[in-house]
N, C-alpha and C positions, 0 to 999 in steps of 0.2 A: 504494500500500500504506500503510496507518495503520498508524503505528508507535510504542508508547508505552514506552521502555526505563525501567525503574522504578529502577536503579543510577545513570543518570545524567543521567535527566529531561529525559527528550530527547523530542519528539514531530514527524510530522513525517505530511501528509497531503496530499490535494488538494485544489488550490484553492478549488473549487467545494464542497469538504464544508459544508455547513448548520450543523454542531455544533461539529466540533471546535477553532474559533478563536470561539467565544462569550463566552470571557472577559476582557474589558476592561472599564476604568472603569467607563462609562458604561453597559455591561449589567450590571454586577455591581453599582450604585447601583441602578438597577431592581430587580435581585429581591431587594434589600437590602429596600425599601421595597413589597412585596407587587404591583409592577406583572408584566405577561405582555408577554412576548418572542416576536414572531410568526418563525418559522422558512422558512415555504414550505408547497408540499406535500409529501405522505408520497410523490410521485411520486420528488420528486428523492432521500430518503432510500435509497428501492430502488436506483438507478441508482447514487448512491454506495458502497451496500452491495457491490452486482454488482462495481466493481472495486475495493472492496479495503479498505475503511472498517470499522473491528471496531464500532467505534462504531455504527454508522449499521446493521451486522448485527445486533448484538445488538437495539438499538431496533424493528429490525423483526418478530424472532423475537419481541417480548415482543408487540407489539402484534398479532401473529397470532391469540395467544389470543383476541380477539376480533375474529373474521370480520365479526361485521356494520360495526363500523366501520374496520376497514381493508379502505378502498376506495381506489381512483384519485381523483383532486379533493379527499379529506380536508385541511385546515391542521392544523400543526403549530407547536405553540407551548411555553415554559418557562414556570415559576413555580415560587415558592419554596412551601415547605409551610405548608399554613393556621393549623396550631397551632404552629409553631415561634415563642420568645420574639422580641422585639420585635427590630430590627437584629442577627439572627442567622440562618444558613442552617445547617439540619441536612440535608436533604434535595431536592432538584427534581423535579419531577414533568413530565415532559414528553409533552403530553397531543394528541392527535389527537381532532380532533372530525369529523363530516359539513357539506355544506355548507347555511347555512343554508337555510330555508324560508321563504315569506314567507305571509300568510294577512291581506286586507284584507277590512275591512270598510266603507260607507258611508256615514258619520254627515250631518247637516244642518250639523255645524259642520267638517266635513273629513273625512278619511280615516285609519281608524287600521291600523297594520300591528304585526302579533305577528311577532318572528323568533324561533325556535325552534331549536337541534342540540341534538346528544346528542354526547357527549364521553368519550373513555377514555385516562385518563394510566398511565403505567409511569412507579412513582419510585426515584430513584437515590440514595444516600446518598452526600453530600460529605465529603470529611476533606484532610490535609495531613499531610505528614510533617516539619510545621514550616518556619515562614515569619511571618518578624516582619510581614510586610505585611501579609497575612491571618488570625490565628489569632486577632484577639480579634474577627472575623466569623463566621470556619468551625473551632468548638471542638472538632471531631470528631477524632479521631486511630485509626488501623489497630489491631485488640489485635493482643498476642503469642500467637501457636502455642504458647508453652511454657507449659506452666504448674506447673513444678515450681522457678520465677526466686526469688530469693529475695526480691524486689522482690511476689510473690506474698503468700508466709510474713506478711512483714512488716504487709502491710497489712490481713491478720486479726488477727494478735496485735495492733495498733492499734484495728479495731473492737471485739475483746474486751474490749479495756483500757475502750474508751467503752462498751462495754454495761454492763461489770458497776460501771462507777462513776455515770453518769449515766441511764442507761434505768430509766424508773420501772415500764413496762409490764411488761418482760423480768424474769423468775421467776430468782431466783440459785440456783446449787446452794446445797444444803446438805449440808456435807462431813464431816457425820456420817451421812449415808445411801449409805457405799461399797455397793458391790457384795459379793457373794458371793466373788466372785472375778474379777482383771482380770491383764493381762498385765503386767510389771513388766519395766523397761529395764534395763540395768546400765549406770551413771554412766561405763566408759573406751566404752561404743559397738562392746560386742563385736557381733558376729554373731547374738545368743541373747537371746532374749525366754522371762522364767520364770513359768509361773502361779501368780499370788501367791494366797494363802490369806485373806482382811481377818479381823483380829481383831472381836472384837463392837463395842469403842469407838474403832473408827482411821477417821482422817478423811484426806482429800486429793481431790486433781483429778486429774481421769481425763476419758479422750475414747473417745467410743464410735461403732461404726460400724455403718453402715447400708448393704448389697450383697445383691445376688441370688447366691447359691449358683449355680447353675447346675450344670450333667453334670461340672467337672473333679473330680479326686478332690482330697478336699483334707484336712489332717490334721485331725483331730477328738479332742477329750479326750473319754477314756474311763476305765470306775473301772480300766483294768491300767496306762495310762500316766499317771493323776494325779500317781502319786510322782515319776517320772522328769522328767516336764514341769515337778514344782514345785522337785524340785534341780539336774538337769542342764540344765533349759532346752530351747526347740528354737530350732534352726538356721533362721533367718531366710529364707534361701537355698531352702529346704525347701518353703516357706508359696507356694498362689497366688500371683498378682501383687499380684490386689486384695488380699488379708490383705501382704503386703509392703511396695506398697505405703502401707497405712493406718500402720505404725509407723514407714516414712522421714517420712510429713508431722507423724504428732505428734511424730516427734524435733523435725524443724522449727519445730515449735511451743511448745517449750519443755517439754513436758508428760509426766514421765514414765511414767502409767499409760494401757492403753488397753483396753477392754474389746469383747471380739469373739466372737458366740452361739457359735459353734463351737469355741472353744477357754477359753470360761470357764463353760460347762454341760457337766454329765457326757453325754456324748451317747446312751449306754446306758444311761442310771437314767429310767425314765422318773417317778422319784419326785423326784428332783433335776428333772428338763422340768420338771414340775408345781411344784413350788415357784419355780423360777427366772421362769416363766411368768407368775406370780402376782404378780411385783417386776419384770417389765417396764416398768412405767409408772415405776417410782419409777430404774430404770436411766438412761432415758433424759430423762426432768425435769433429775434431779441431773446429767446429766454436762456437763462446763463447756460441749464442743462435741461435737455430732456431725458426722461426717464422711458424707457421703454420695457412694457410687459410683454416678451415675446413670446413666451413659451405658454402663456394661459389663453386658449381659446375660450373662454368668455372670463366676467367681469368677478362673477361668484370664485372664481381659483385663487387669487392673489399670486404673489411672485415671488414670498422671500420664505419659499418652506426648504427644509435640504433636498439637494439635488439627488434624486433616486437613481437616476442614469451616470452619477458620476461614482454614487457610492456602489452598483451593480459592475462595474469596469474593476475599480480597487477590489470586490468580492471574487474575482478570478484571477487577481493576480497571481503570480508562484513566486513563491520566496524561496531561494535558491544559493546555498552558500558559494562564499569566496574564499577559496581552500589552499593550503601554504604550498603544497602538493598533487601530483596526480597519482603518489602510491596511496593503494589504498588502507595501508595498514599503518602509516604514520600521517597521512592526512587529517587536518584540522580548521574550522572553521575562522577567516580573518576576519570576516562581516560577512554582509547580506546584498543579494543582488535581487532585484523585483523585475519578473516581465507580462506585459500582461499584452492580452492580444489586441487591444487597442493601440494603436503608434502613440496615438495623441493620449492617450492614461485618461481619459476623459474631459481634459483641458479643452478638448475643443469638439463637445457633443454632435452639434449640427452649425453649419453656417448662419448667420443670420437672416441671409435671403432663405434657407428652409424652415425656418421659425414657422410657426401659425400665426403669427400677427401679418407678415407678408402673402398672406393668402387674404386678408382684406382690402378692399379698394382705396378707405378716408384713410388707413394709417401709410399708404405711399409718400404721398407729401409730408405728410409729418418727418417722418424719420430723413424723409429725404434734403427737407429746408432746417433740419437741426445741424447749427454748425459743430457741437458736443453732444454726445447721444452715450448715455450709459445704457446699456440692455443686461436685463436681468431673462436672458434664454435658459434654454433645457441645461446649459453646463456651469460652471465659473460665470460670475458676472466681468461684461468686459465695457472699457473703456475705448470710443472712439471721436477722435476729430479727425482736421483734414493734414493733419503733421505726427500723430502719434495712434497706435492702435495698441492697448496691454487687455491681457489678461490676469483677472484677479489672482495671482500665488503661482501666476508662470513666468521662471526668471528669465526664459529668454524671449526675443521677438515673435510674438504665433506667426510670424512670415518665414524663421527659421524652425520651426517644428517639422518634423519626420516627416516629410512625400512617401505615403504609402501604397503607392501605384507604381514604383517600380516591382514588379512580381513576376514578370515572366521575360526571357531572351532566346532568342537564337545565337547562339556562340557558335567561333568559325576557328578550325585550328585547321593551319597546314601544314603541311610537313613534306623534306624532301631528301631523301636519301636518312632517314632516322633524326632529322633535325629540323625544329620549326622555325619557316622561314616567316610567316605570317600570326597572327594575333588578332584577330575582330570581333569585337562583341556587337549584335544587334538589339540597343534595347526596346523591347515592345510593351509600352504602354497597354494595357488593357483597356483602362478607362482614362478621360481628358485629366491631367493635373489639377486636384483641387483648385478652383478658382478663390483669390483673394476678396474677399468682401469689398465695394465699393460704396458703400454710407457715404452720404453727401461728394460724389463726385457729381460734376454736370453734364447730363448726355443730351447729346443731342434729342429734336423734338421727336424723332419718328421712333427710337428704341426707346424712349418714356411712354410716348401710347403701347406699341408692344407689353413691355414691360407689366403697366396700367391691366392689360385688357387680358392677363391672366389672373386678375385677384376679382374675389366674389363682392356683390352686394345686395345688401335684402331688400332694397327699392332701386329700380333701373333707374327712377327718376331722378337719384342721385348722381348717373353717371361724370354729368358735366363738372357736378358742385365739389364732387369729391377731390377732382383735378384742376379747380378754379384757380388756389392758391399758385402749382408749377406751373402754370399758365400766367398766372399777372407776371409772375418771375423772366418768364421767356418773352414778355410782349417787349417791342422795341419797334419803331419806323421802317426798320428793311423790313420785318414778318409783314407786314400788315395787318387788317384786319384778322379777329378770330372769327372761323366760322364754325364751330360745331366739333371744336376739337381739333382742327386745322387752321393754319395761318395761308393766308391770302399767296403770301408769296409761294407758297409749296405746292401751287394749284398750276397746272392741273394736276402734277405727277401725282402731288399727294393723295392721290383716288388710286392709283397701284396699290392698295392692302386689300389681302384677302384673309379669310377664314383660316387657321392653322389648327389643325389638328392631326395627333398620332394615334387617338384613341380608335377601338374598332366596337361602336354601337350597336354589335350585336343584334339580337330578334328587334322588329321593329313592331310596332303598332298602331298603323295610320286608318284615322276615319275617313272616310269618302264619302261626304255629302252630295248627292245630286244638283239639291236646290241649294245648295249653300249660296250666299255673297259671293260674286267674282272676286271682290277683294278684299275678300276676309284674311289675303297674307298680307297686306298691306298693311293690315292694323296691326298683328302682330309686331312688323316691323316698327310702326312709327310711335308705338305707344306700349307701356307697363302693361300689358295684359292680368298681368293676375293680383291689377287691380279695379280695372274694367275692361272686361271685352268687348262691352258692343259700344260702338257710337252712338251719342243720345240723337234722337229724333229731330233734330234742332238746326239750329245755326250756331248752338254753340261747340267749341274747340274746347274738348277734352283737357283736363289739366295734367294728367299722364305721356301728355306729349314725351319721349326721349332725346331721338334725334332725329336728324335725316337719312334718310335710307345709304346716301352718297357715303357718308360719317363714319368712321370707325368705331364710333360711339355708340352703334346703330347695332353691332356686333353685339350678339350674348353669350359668344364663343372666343375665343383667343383671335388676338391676328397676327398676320404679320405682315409686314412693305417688301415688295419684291425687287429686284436690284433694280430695275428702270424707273420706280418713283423714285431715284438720287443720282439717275443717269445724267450726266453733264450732254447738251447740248453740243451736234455733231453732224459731219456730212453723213452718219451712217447713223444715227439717232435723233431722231426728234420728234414733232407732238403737235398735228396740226389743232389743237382744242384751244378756244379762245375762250376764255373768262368774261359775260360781256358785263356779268353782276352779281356778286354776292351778298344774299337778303337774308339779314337777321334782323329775326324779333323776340328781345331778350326778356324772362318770364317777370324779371325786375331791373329797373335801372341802375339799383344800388351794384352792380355783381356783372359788369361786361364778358366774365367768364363762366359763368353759370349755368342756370337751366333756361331753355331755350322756351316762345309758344310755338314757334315753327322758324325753318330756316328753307331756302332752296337757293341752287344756282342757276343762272340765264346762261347758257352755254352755246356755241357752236362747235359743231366736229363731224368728223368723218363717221359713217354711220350706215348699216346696211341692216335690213330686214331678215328675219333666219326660220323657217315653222321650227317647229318641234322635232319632227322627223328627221331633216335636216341638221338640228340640233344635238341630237342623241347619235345621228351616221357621222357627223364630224369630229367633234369633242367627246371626250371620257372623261365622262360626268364623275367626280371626284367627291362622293358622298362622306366620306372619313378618311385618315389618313393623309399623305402628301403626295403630289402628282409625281410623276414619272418625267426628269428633267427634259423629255426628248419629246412629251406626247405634245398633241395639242389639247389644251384640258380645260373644262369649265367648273371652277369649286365654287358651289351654290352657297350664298349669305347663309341663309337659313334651307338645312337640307331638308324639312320638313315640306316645304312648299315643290320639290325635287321630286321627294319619294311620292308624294299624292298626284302629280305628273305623270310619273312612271305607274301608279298603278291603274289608273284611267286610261291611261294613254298608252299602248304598248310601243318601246324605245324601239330604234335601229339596233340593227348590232354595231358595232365599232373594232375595225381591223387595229388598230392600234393596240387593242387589247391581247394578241395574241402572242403566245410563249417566245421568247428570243431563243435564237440558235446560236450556240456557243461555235466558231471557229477559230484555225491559228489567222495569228495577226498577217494579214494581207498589206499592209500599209506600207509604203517603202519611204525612207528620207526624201524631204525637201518638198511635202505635200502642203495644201492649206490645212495644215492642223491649227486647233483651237484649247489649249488647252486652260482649264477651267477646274473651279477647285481652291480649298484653301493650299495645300500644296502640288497643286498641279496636275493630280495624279490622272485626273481623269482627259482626253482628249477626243474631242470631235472631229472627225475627218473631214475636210471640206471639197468642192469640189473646184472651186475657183478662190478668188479674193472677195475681202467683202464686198456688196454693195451698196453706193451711195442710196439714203433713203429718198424716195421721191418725193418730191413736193405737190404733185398734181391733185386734183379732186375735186369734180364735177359738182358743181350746185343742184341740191333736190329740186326734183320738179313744182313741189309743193310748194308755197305760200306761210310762213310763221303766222300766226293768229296773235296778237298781244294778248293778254288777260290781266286786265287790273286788279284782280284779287285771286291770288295762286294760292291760299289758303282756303278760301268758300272755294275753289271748285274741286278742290280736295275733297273738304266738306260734303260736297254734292254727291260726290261719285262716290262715298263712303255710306252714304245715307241709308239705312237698311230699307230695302223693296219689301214692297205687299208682294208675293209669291202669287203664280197663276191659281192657286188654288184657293187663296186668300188665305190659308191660315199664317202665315210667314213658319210655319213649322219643315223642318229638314227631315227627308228620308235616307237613313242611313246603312251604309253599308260600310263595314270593318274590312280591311285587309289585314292579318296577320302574318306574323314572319316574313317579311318583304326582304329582310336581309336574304331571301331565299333568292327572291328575283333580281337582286342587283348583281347576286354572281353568280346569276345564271343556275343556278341549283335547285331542280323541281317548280318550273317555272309556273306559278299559279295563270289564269287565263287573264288579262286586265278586266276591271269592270267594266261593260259595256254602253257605254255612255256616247251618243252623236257627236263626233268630231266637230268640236266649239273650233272653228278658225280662230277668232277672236284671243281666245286660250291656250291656243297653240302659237302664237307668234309673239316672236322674241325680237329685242334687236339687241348689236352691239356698237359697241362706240369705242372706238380706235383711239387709243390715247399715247399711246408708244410708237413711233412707224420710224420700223426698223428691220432689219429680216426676221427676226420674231416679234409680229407686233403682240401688245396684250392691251387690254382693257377692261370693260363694264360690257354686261350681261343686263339687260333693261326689259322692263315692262313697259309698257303704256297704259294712261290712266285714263284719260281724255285727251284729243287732241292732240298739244304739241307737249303735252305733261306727261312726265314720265318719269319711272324709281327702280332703282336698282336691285337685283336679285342675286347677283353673282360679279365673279373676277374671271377672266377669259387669257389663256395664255398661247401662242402659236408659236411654239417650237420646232414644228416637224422641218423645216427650213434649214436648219442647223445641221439636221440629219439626213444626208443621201445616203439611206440603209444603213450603213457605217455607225457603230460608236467605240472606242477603246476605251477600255475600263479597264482598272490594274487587275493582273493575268487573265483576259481572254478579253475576245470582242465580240458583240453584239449585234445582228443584221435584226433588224428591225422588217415590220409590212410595210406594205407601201404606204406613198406619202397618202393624207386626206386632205391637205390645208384647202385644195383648190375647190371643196365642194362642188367636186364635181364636175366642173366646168373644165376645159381645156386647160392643161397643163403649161401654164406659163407664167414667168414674174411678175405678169400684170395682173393674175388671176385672182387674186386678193383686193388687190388695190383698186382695179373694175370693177368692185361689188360696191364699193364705197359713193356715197354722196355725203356732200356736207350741209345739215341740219343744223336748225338752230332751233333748241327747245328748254323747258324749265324741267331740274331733275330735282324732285321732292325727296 
């Protein structure tokens, strides 16, 4: 039985164990200085596991994850970690490789041999719970579970002290921009926190906090309890955890004001929201520090209990002597070595961007306009501005903490006549390098909506509001105008976003109403559905407006901006779409970045008619998942309005859909290759040079209609119909499992329903023209009004059959772009006229 008692470091194992007597001298001078420590095989590590080695199980458990090299005959070896500073061990990595292979060849001057394995290590983070012998080798030390020490406290008021005097990067309050209103301490440490009222010219430090609400009920100011809350105070004791706890730590912290949404906004004024909304940004710039609760998805959890996840890391460590010898009959214990199969010994739980607080929409700007942000997450509370990032009880930088993604290589030995003349190690990353946290860097506008439009929110209607603040932040005279979550100058590209997803939604369950409203997806789009579905009967405009369909706002799925909304202007790229007006009407004046009652664009552009059939024969309709970079592909806004299409409707089939044939590489040097990729890997064979984009495009024969109110005719065409039957009631019919019919798998029949022309005709609007143009997927509403449904990509251009992908290539079907029509570079570009219409 392996036994590593952690009170009083005792260990105590079988003779025969492989690992657990590894440290002496003369192996610990080894992996001091980057040499590998051969262990045996993984044979004997099993057989040690079997009776009773935690050690030796765990090792084995980790190396399961990969089946193909844990095999019988595998070696088994130690090494210290590759980036760790010079005579220092943060980490070991103890790596099972296969055996080698040998592979000769017969030269006139000898015989050369390549030996070749493949390698996969599981690494373990070292520390010490102090030990003059070891600790200026092994710097690493266990955190604390607690984190409310005051050993905590102390060593942010320390960072703050060094920010606000020597950081030149980090933005200081300025303490004449109080708040409206913050929560005010009383100096004896009653029980009762008061809402203080700020005068116009009163200055101080204040700490403001950042948490998800969550379902507990929690107190909130209101206009009946402002007076009471501002002279009798509330009862501490009263407040969630998370609000409770946030005024123990800034007591902690020296600081007697703290400013918290819910009880320094009138929570019923929605005129108070709106102005308070509007000094968002300037709330959380000026406040000294924010506090962030990242780890409690809701309000009821608070943030300063000990950390389970750190003290469950420490519960598997192995305590493992450092012995004067490798005999084992005079060997004796000099200290204690700890490994534990975490790198990071739980010092760094999860990222920040993986917290639960980063899965809500209102706490993005928060954390992101804090120029100091303490988070109290799943591990160690840590401290971050824009010049220093610690961890609470980790001595060194978390930017130098153990990379635990070196785990597997191809190693290359050669050898020639009995002697090696080469040496190459391949390392192979499995997974991308931990990325570094970026809290309050500046990113440009299109990866913040990105970013933005994967966190959830419990009212859509809050989409704009919630991103109001990094919006006032970004406005400036070159953006222009905002419109909906886009700046004027980013138009047209900035309509290149689509839909991103990896998930696969499985069984599907779509209703098919007969009589339903033609534009019953329109509502969905343009309005909170789940908290009115129908349009009232009226001329009145819904207050659940969202956004524009155009908007990425508009999204209730993730997005993303494809490379050509940031394409630079070129003979071979450009955009014949002309912006003639962008119409906003904002739901208040106080809040230019806010909730909108309606917006649309007055647009011109290139623009061709498409049925349905036509639709489904040319594009691969892209229901979940990511297109195929070669197809030509349509990814529907909302794939719901998609799947009820195809179940009425029965699709074309689409040859782009069909299996690739792997051959050898046909490609010979000095072709139009393209190659593409962050490192290149990938290469499109071309058949010529590019070509210049064209500028031509015939005027529609049609006539523009003005409409002085593009809101009422919205209105109009939304209006629910008396049904021929009168009763306005739907007959309904269910498709189930439709996931059946999108890949073709026991294709149910479609519902039978009269071919609606009407219903069937789509258009698109060219916004990219270039040899893959892409664009909008459009409906028509009335007239010359029209909303968007989808993102349209034409790549098949890029591909004559040809694609190189690293080892092997690809022949693709034939091309589709040309719908059919005669095969030529105008064939695209002939289908186009240029309209000019208003897109809701």
């Amino acid at each position: 039985m392996c036994v590593g008692d952690f009170a009083d470091e005792t260990h105590r194992c079988v003779t025969a164990c492989p690992v657990c007597y590894i440290f002496t001298p003369e192996n610990f001078s080894q992996l001091l200085s980057g040499e590998k420590i051969e262990l045996g095989l993984v044979d004997l590590f099993v057989e040690i596991a079997q009776i009773g080695c935690r050690f030796c199980e765990q090792l084995c458990a980790l190396w399961k994850t990969n089946d193909e090299i844990f095999q019988s005959g595998n070696k088994v070896s130690v090494r210290s970690q590759e980036d760790a500073p010079p005579g220092i061990l943060l980490a070991l990595l103890f790596e099972l490789r296969e055996p080698l292979t040998l592979r000769g060849t017969n030269q006139v001057t000898g015989s050369t041999i390549v030996r070749k394995y493949k390698s996969w290590a599981v690494p373990f983070g070292i520390y010490t719970k102090g030990s003059e012998l070891l600790d200026r080798f092994i710097v690493m030390k266990p955190p604390d579970p607690s984190v409310i020490r005051d050993e905590v406290f102390d060593g942010f008021m320390a960072n703050l002290e060094a920010c606000l005097s020597d950081h030149k990067e980090c933005p200081k309050p300025k303490p004449d921009q109080f708040p409206t209103r913050v929560l005010r301490f009383d100096e004896d440490g009653s029980n009762r926190v008061f809402v203080h009222e700020s005068e116009p010219d009163e200055q101080g430090e204040y700490i403001a906090l950042s948490y998800c609400w969550g379902t507990t009920p929690q107190t909130k100011l209101l206009k009946t309890n402002l007076g009471e809350f501002s002279t009798e105070g509330i009862k501490v004791n009263t407040l969630p955890k998370t609000l409770e706890d946030s005024i123990i730590a800034t007591r902690k912290l020296g600081i007697n004001y703290l400013w918290i949404d819910s009880l320094c906004i009138i929570q019923d004024s929605i005129e108070d929201k709106d102005k308070e909304i509007v000094n968002m940004a300037n709330i959380y710039k000026n406040a000294t520090l924010t506090i962030s609760a990242a780890a409690a998805t809701d309000c009821g959890q608070g943030f300063l209990e000990d950390r389970s996840e750190v003290q469950a890391r420490l519960d598997i460590s192995m305590c493992l002597p450092f012995l004067t010898t490798a005999d084992e009959e005079t060997r004796e214990a000099m200290a204690w070595v700890y490994l534990c199969a975490d790198p990071y010994l739980g010092h760094k739980v999860k990222l920040f961007s993986d917290e639960v607080i980063n899965s809500r929409a209102w706490t993005y700007q928060e954390s992101t306009l804090a120029p100091r942000l303490v988070i109290f997450g799943s591990g160690p509370p840590q401290w971050h501005c824009k010049e220093n990032w610690r961890i609470s009880g980790l001595r060194i930088h978390p930017g130098n903490l153990p990379n635990p993604e070196f785990t597997s290589g191809v190693m290359k030995f050669t050898e020639q006549d009995g002697r090696t003349v080469a040496d190459q190690t391949l390392k192979m990353i499995e997974r991308p390098a931990p990325p570094q946290d970026d809290i309050g860097l500046w990113l440009t506008w299109f990866p913040v909506l990105r970013n933005y439009s994967q966190r959830a929110l419990s009212f859509q209607t809050d989409k704009l509001a919630a991103l109001s603040a990094l919006a006032a932040e970004h406005q400036s005279p070159d953006n222009g105008i905002y419109a909906a979550g886009l700046w004027k100058a980013s138009l047209p590209r900035g309509l290149l976003w689509r839909r991103s997803s990896t998930k696969e939604d499985g069984e599907v369950k779509v209703t098919v109403k007969h009589k339903e409203h033609p534009l019953n997806w329109l509502r969905t789009r343009l309005f909170d559905i789940s908290t009115s579905a129908e349009l009232p009967d009226s001329s009145t405009w819904p207050a659940d407006y969202v956004a524009p369909t155009w908007s990425p706002m508009a999204s209730r799925d993730p997005i993303c901006f494809e490379s050509a909304a940031t394409q630079e202007e070129d003979e071979f790229h450009t955009s014949l779409v002309e912006v003639n007006d962008v119409h906003v009407e904002l739901a208040t004046n106080l809040n230019p970045f806010g909730r909108l009652n309606f917006s649309y664009l007055d647009i011109t552009g290139p623009m061709c008619s498409i049925t349905w059939q036509e639709l489904t024969a040319d594009f691969v309709i892209v229901h979940n998942g990511e297109p195929f970079r070669y197809w030509d592909f349509i990814v529907p806004d909302d794939p719901t309005f998609f799947w009820k299409m195809w179940a009425k409707y029965e699709p074309s089939s689409n040859p782009q859909e069909l299996a690739d044939t792997s051959v050898q590489d046909p490609i010979d040097d000095g072709d139009y290759s393209v190659f593409i990729g962050d490192d290149g890997s990938v290469r499109v064979h071309m058949p010529g040079p590019p070509v210049p984009a064209s500028l031509d495009c015939a005027d529609a024969e049609t006539s523009f209609t003005l409409i002085p109110d593009v809101k009422q005719a919205v209105i109009d065409a939304l209006r629910p119909e008396i049904l021929e039957d009168g009763s306005g009631g739907e007959a309904d019919r269910t498709v189930e499992n439709l996931a059946r019919i999108l890949h073709r798998v026991g294709m149910d029949p479609p519902v039978e329903v009269e071919n609606d022309d009407r219903e069937c005709e789509f258009w698109l609007l060219e916004v990219e023209r270039s040899m893959s143009p892409a664009g909008l997927v459009l409906k028509r509403i009335e007239g010359d009004v029209f909303a968007r449904v989808g993102y349209f990509g034409m790549n098949r251009s890029l591909d004559p059959e040809i694609v190189c992908l690293p080892g092997r290539v690809q022949v693709r079907g034939r091309k589709t772009w040309n719908f059919g029509r005669p095969e030529s570079e105008d064939a695209w570009n002939g289908s186009l006229t240029r309209r000019r219409i208003y897109l809701v």
